[in-house]
N, C-alpha and C positions, 0 to 999 in steps of 0.2 A: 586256224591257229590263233590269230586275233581275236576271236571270236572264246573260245577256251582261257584265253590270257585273260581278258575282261572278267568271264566272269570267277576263274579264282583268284581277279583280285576283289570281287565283289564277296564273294564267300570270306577272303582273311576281314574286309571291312566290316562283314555284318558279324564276324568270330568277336573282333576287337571291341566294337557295340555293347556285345552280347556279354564281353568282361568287362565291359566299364560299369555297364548295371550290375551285373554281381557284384562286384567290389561294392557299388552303393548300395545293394539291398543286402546283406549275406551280413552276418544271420539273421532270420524270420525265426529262428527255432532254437530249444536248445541245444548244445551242441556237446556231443560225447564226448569223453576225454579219459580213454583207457592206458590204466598202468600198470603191467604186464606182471605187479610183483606182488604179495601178500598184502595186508596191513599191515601198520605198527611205524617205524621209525623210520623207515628208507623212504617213506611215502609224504614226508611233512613237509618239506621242500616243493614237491612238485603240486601237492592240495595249495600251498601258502600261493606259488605262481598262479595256477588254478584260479583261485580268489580273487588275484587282481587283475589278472587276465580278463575271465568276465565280466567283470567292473569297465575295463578299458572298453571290448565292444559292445557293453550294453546289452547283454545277452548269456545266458545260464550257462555255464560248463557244468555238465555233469560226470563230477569224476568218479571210475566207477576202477577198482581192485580188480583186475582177473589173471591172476595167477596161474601156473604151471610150468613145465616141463622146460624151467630157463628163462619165461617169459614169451615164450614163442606162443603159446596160446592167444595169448591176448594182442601180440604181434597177427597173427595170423588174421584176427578178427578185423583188425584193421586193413591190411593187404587187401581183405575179402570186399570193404566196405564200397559201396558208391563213392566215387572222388565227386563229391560235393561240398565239403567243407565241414560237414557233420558227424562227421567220423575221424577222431585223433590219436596220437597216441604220447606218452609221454615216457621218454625210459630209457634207462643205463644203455648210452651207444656202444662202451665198448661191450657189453655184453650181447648187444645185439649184432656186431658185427664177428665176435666171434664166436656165436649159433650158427653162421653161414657155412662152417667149414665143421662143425663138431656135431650139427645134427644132419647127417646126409639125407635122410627122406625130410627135408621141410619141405613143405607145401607154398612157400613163396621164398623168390630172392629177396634177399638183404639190400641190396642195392636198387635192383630194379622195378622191383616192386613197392617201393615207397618213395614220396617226393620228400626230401629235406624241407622244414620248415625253419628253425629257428633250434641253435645249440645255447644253453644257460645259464648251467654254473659245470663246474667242476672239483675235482678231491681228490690225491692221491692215496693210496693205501699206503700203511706204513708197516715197517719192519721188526716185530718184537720178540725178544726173548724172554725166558726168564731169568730169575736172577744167578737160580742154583749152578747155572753151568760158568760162571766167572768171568762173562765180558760186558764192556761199555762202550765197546766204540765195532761198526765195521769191519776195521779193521783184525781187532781182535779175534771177532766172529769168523773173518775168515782164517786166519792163523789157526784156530781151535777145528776146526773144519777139516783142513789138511793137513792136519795131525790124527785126525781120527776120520781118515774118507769113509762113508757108508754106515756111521755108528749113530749120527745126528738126528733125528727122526723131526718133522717139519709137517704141522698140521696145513691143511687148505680146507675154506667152504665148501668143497665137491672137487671131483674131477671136472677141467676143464672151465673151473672158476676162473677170474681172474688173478683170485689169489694164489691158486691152481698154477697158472700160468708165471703170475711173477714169479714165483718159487723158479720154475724151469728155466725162463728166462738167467736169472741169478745162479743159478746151477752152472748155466751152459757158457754164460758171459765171464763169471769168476771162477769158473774151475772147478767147480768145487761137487763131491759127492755129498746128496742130501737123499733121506729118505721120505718121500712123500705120502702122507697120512691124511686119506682125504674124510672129512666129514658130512655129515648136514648142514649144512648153516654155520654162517660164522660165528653164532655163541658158543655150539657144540663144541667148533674149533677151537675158541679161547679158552674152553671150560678145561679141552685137556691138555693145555698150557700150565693152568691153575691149579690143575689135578698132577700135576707132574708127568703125564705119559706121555705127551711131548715138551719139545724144549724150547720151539717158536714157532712163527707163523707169520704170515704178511697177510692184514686186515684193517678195514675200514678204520679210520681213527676214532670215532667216535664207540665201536667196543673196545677199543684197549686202553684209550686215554687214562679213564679214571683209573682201573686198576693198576698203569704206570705210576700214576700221581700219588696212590694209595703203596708203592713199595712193589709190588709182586708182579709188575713186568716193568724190562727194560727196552726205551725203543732207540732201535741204532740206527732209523734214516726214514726218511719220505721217498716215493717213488716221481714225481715229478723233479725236473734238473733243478729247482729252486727253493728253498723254503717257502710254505705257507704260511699267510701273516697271523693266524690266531698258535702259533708255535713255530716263531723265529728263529729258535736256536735249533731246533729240531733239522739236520743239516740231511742232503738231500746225497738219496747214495749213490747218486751220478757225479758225486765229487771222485769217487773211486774208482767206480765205472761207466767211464763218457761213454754217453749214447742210453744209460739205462732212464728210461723216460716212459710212464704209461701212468694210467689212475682210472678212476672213472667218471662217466661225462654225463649232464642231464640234455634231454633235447627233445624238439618235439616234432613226428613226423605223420605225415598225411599218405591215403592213398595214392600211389601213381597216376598221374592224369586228374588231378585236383587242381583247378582252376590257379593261374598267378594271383590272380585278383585275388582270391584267398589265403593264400599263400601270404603275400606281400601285407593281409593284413594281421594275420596271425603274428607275423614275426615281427610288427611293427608293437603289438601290443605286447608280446614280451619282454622286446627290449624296452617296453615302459613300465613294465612290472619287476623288471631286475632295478628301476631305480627309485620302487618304493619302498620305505621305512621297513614297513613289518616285512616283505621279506628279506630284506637286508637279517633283518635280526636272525629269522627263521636260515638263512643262509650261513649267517657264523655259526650257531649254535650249531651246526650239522657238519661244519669246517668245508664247507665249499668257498667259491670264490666264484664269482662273475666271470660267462665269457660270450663275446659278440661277435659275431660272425656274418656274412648274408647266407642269405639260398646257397648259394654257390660257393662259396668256401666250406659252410659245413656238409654239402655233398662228397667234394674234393675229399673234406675228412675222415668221412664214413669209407669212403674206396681206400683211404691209404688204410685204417683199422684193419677193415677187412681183408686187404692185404696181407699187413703184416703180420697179423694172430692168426690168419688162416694158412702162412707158412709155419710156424710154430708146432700147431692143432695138426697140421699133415706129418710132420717129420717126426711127432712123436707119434701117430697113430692112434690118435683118441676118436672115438664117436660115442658116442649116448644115444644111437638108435638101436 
């Protein structure tokens, strides 16, 4: 028994070693850094992190697009990787926590098959109409709603978007009957906003802003409980419905069983990259907002998402397998 006790404490001593040199060596190489989604504009934020990120360890990120079916592709790839520290991912958590419950045959869990690294900035989507239908507040939106239950028609980026979801959330919390009109992508959805064939929709702020500011849409709320600082007046529509609270989140996650020592320094160079200049800029211009967390609260985080969207995702019976 003695004799056993000795040596796995000799095994955690040489484990502990054996991380204290990783952390000092790691990285020797470049190190991948996949984001799950297209190119184009959702991706400038996380390249700008990217940038300074390998700056901080002295060592290449090679960010690389691979896109698909939600982003679960390029999640996949990751799950798949060696937990060695060279294989990352960077990407919309709420979206990846609710792929847990909306694609049944994934090939990895959502939770346990990835180690939380480090959460970054954050955005609410916002709530816009247009003008033709005659309101400017919330509240009138909902008055108009339950005046005509079932008549409203309500674009979203895809079924089982988040804009998808907020829509349903809003439905079920305020009462109200909406007809959900799902698209491709969220320009598709603005466009038949623009187009007249529908009359709103909740999306990223940065496709509806300008057209707001240009007359041909109006927005009646953010989906976080507070204003966002680059649209202070822009009031948050959990002033009408406490508890409505969601957006979307940046973050960066490694293989399960990927060393602490890499871990602890990933997420140290992050939080030194959310306090550089150019991404600050690249941060408002995209209408995020900073956020800091460790390991372990944004793990915590990922479980309450997946949670939560993934009661949502069951009770209406949505899948995309």
């Amino acid at each position: 028994m003695m004799k056993s006790t000795i040596a796995a404490a000799l095994v955690s001593i040489a484990s502990l070693g054996a991380c204290a040199a990783l952390a000092q060596s790691w990285p020797l190489k470049p190190v991948q850094l996949i984001f799950p989604w297209p190119p184009g504009g959702a991706d400038a934020l996380p390249r700008a992190l990217a940038e300074r990120v390998s700056q901080v360890l002295g060592q290449a990120l090679v960010f690389e697009n691979r896109p698909g079916a939600g982003g679960t592709i390029g999640l996949a790839a990751v799950a798949r990787a060696a937990p060695d520290g060279y294989t990352l991912a960077i990407t919309d958590i709420t979206s990846h926590a609710i792929s847990g419950s909306l694609y049944k045959k994934l090939s990895y869990e959502v939770v346990k098959d990835f180690a939380p690294v480090a959460i970054a900035a954050r955005t609410p989507v916002a709530l816009a109409v247009i003008p033709g239908i005659g309101v400017k507040t919330f509240q009138e939106l909902v008055a108009l709603a339950r005046s005509q239950p079932g008549r409203l028609n309500f674009a979203s980026s895809g079924n089982g978007a988040i804009t998808h979801l907020a829509l349903e959330r809003l439905k079920r919390m305020a009462g109200l009957e909406l007809v959900h009109v799902p698209y491709n992508g969220s320009a598709a959805a603005v466009a038949s906003l623009l187009a007249g064939t529908t009359v709103g929709t909740f999306a990223s702020l940065p496709s509806v802003v300008s057209n707001a500011r240009a007359g041909k849409l109006v927005l009646l709320g953010v989906s976080f409980t507070r204003p966002i600082p680059q649209l202070p007046d822009l009031p948050p529509i959990a002033q009408h419905l406490p508890g409505f609270d969601m957006g979307l989140y940046q973050g960066v996650l490694a293989p399960a069983a990927t060393p602490r020592a890499v871990i602890d320094r990933v997420h140290a160079a992050v939080e030194r990259a959310l306090d550089d200049e150019r991404v600050k800029v690249v941060m408002q211009r995209a209408m995020f907002e900073p956020v800091r967390m460790s390991p372990e609260q944004f793990g915590a985080f990922i479980q309450s998402e997946a949670k939560s969207w993934g009661a949502l995702v069951n009770s209406l019976g949505l899948t995309l397998d």
